[in-house]
GUDOTOR-884617 format. One line per field, with one value per atom (N, C-alpha, C, CB): x, y, z; atom name; residue in one letter. Coordinates in steps of 0.001 Angstrom, whole numbers, plus 524288, in hexadecimal, padded with zeros to 5 digits. Glycine has a CB too. Example, Ala and Ser with C-alpha at 12.3 -4.5 7.8 and 13.67 -1.06 7.14 Angstrom:
GUDOTOR-884617
u: 83386 / 8300C / 83390 / 82C2C / 83232 / 83566 / 83264 / 83704
v: 7E9C6 / 7EE6C / 7F31C / 7EE87 / 7F736 / 7FBDC / 8001E / 7FDAA
w: 81E78 / 81E78 / 81E78 / 82356 / 81BA8 / 81BE4 / 81EBE / 8165D
name: N / CA / C / CB / N / CA / C / CB
resn: A / A / A / A / S / S / S / S
***
This chain:
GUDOTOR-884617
u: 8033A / 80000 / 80371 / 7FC4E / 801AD / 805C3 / 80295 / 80483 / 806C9 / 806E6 / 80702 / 809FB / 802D9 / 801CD / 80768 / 7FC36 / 80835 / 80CD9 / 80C0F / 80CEF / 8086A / 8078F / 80851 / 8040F / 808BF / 80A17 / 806FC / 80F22 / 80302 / 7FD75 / 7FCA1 / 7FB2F / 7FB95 / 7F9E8 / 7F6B1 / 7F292 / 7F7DF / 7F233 / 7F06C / 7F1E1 / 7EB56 / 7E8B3 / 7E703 / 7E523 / 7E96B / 7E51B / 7E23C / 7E61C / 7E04A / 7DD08 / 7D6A0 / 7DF42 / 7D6FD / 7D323 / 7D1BC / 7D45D / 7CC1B / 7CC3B / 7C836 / 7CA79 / 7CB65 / 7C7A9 / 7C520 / 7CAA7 / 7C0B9 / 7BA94 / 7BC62 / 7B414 / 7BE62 / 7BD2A / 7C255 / 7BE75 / 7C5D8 / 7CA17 / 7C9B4 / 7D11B / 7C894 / 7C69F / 7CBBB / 7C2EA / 7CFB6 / 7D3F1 / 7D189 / 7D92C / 7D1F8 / 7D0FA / 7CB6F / 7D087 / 7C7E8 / 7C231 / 7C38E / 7BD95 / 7C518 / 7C628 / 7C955 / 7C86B / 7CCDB / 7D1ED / 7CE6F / 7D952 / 7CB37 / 7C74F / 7C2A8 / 7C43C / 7C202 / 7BCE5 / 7BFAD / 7BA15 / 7C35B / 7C4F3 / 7C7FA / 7C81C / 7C854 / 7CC6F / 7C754 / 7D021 / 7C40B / 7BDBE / 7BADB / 7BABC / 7BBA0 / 7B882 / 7B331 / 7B76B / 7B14C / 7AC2F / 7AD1E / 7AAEB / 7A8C6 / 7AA17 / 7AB5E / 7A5B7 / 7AD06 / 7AE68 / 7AA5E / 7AF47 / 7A598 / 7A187 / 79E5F / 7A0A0 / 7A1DD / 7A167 / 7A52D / 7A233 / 7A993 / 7ACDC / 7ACC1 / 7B56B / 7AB77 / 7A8B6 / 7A530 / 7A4AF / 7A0C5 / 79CF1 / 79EF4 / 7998A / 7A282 / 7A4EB / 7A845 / 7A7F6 / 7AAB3 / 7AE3E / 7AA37 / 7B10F / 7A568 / 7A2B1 / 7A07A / 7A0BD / 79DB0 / 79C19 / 7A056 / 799D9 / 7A3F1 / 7A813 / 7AB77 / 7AA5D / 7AC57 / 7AFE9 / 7B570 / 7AFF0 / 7BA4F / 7BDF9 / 7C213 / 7BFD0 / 7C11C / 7C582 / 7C46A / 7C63F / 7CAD8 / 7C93D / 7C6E5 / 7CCFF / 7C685 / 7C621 / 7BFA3 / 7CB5F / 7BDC3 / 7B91D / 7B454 / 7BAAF / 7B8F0 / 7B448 / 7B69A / 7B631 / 7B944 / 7B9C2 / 7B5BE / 7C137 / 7B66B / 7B0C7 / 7AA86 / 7B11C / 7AB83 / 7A693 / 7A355 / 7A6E4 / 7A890 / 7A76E / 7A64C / 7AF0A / 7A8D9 / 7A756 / 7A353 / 7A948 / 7A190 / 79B2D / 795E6 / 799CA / 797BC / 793AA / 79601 / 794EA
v: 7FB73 / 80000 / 804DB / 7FFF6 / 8087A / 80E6F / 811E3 / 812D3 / 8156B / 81705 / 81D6C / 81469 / 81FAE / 825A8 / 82711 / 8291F / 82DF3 / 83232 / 83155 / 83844 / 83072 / 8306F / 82C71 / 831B1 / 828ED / 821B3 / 81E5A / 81E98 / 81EB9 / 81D29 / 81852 / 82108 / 81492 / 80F91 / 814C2 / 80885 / 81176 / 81215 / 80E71 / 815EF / 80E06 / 809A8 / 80B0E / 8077F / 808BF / 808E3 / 80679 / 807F1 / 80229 / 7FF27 / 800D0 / 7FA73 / 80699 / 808B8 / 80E4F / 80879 / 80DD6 / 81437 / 81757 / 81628 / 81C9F / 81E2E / 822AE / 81F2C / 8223E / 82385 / 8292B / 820C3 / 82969 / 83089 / 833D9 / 831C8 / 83064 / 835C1 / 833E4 / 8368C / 83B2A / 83B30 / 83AFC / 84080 / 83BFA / 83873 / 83292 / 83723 / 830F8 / 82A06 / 828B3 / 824F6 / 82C64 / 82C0F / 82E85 / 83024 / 83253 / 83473 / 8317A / 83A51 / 82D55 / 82AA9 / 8253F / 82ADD / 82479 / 81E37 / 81FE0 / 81ABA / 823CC / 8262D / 8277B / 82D6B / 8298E / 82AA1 / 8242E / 82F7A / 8207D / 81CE6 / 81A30 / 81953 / 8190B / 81796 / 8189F / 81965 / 81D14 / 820F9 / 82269 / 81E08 / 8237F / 8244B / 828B0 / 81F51 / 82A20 / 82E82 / 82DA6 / 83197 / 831E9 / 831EB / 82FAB / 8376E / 831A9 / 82F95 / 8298F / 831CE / 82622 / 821A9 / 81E05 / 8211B / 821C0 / 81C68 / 81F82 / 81A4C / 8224A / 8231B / 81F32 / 828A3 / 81F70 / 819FE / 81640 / 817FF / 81492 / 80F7E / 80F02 / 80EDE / 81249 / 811A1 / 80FEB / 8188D / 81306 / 8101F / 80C93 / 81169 / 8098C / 805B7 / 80306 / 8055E / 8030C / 7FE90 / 7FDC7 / 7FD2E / 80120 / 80262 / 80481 / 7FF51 / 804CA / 807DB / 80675 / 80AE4 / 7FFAE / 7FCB6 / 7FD7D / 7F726 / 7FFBD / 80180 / 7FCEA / 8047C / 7F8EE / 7F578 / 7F37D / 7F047 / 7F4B1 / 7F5C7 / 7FA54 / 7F82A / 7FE1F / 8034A / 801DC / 80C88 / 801BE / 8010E / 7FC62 / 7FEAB / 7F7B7 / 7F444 / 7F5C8 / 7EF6D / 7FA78 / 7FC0D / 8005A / 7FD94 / 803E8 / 808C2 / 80420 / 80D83 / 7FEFE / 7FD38 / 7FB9B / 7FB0D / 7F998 / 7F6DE / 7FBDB / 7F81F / 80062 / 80470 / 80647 / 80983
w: 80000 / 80000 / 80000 / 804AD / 7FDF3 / 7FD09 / 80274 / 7F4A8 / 803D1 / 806E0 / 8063B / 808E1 / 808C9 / 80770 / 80952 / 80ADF / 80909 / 80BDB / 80FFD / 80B53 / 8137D / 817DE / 81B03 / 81825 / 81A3C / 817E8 / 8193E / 819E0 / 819BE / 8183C / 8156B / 81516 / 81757 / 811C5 / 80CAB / 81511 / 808F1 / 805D6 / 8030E / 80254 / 801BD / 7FFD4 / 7FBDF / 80287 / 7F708 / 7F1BD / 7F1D6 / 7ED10 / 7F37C / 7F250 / 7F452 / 7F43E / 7F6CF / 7F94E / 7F77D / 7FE78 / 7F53B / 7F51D / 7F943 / 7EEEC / 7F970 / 7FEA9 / 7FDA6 / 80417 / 7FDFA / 7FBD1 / 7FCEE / 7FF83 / 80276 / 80499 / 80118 / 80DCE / 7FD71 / 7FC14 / 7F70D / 7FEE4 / 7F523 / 7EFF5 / 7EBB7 / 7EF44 / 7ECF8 / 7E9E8 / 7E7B5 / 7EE54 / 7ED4E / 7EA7E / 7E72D / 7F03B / 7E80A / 7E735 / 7E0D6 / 7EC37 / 7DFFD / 7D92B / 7D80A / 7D761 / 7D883 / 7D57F / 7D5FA / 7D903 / 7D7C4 / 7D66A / 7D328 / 7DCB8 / 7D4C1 / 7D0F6 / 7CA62 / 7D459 / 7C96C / 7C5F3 / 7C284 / 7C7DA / 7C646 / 7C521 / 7C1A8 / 7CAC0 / 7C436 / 7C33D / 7BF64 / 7C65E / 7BF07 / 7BACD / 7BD03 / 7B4CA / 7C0BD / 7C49C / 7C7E6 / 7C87E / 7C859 / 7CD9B / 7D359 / 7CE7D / 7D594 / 7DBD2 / 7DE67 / 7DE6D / 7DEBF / 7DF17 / 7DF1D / 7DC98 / 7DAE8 / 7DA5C / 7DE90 / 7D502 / 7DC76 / 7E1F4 / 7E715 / 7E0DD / 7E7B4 / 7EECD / 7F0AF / 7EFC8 / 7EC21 / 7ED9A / 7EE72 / 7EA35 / 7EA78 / 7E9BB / 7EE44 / 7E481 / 7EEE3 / 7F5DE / 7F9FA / 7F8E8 / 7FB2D / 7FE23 / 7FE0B / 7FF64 / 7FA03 / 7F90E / 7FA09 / 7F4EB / 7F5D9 / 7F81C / 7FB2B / 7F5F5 / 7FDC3 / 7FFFF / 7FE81 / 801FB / 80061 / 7FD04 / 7FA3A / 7FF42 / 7FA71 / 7F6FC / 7F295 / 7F760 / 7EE5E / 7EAAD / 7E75A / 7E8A8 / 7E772 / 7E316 / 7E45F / 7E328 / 7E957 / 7EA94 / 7E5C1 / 7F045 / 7E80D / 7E61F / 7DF1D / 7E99C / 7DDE2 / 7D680 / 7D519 / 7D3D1 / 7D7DA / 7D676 / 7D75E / 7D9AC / 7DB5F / 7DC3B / 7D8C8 / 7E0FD / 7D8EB / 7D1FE / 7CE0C / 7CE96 / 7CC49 / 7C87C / 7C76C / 7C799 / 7CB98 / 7CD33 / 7C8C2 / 7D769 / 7C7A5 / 7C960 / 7C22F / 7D0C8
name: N / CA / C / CB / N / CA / C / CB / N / CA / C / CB / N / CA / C / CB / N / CA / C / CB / N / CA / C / CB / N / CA / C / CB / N / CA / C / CB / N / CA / C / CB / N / CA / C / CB / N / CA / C / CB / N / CA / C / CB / N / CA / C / CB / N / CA / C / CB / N / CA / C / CB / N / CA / C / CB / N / CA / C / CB / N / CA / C / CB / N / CA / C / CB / N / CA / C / CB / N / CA / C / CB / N / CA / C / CB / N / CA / C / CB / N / CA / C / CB / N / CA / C / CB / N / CA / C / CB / N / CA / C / CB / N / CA / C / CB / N / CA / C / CB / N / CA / C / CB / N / CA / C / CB / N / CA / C / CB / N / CA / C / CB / N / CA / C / CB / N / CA / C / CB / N / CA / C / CB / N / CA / C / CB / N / CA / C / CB / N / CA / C / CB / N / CA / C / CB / N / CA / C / CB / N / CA / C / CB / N / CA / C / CB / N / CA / C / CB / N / CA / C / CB / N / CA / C / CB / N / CA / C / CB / N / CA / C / CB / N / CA / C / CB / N / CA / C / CB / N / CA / C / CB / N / CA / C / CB / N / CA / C / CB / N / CA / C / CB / N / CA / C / CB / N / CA / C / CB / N / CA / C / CB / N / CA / C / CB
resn: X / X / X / X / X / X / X / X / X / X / X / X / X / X / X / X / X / X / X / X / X / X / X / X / X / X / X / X / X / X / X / X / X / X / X / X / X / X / X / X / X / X / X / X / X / X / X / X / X / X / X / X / X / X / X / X / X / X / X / X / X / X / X / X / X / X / X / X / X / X / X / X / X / X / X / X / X / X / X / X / X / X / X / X / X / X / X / X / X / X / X / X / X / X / X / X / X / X / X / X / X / X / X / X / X / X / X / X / X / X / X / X / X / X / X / X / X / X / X / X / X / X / X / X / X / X / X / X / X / X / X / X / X / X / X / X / X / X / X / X / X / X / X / X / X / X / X / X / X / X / X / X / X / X / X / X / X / X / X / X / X / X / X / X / X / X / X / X / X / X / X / X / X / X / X / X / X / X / X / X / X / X / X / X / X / X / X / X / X / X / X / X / X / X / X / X / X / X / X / X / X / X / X / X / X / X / X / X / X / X / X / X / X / X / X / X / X / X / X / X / X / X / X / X / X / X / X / X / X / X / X / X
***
């Protein structure tokens, strides 16, 4: 796992609903709006491979 400046794990494998960085770079990766994978974070929760099967569903 890579490690923020701060030295922080970080996790790709997770996206997190509340920072709109990660929310426009899945929305855009997607081709859907912000709007869509917010839902999709809650419904599925925040594993990314979760919410991309779940935008696909739709």
């Amino acid at each position: 796992m890579a490690t923020t400046s701060r030295g922080r794990a970080q996790d790709r494998a997770k996206v997190a609903g509340g920072q709109d960085h990660e929310v426009r770079y899945e929305a855009k990766k997607e081709g859907v709006s912000k709007d869509t994978v917010k839902k999709a974070v809650k419904s599925a929760g925040n594993s990314r491979k979760k919410v991309e099967a779940e935008i696909g569903r739709h």
